[in-house]
C-alpha positions in Angstrom: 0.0 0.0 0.0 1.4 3.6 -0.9 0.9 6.3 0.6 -0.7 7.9 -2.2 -3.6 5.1 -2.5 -4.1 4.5 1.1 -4.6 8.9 0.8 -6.8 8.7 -1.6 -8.7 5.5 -0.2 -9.5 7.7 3.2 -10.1 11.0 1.1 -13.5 9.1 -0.4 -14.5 7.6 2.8 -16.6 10.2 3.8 -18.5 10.4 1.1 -18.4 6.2 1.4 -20.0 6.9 4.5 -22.9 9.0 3.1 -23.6 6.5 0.1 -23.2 3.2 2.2 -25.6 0.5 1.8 -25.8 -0.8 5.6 -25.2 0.8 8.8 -22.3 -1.1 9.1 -20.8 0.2 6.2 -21.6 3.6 7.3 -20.3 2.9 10.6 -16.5 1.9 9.4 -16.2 4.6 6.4 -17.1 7.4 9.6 -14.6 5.2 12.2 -11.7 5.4 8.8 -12.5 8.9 8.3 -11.8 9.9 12.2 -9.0 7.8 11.9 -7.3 9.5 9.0 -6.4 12.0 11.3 -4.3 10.7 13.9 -0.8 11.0 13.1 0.5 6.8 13.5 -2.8 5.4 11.8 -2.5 2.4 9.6 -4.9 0.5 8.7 -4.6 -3.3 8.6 -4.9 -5.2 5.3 -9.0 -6.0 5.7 -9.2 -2.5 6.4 -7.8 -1.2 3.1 -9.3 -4.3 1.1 -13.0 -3.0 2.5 -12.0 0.5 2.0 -10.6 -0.5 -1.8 -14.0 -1.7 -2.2 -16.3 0.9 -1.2 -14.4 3.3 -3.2 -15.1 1.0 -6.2 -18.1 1.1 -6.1 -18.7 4.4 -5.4 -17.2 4.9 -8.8 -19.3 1.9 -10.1 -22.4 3.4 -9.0 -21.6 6.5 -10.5 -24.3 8.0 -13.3 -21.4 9.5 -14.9 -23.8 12.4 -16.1 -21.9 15.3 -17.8 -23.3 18.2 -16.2 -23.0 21.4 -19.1 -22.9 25.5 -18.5 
């Protein structure tokens, strides 16, 4: 995991958090987001596999609509 990823992985958790489909889900992408903050956090490998995959399909579920001015 780089630094970079594991970045960009918590950057989308709170909006993870928002779009989650159960309260667990909503649950862990608020407790990641918290986390992000402290300085030593790192999450273990489940944790960046269930983050990797909200973030997924966050994108998956995206309409993609183009929005025009």
């Amino acid at each position: 995991m780089t630094g970079p990823e594991l970045e960009r992985l918590l950057y989308y958790m709170p909006v993870c958090a928002e779009r989650a489909a159960t309260a667990w889900l909503r649950s862990f992408a608020k407790d990641m987001a918290r986390r992000a903050h402290w300085r030593q956090f790192k999450p273990t490998r489940k944790q960046i596999e269930v983050m990797r995959g909200m973030v997924d399909d966050l994108f998956q579920r995206s309409t993609g609509e183009l929005i025009e001015r």
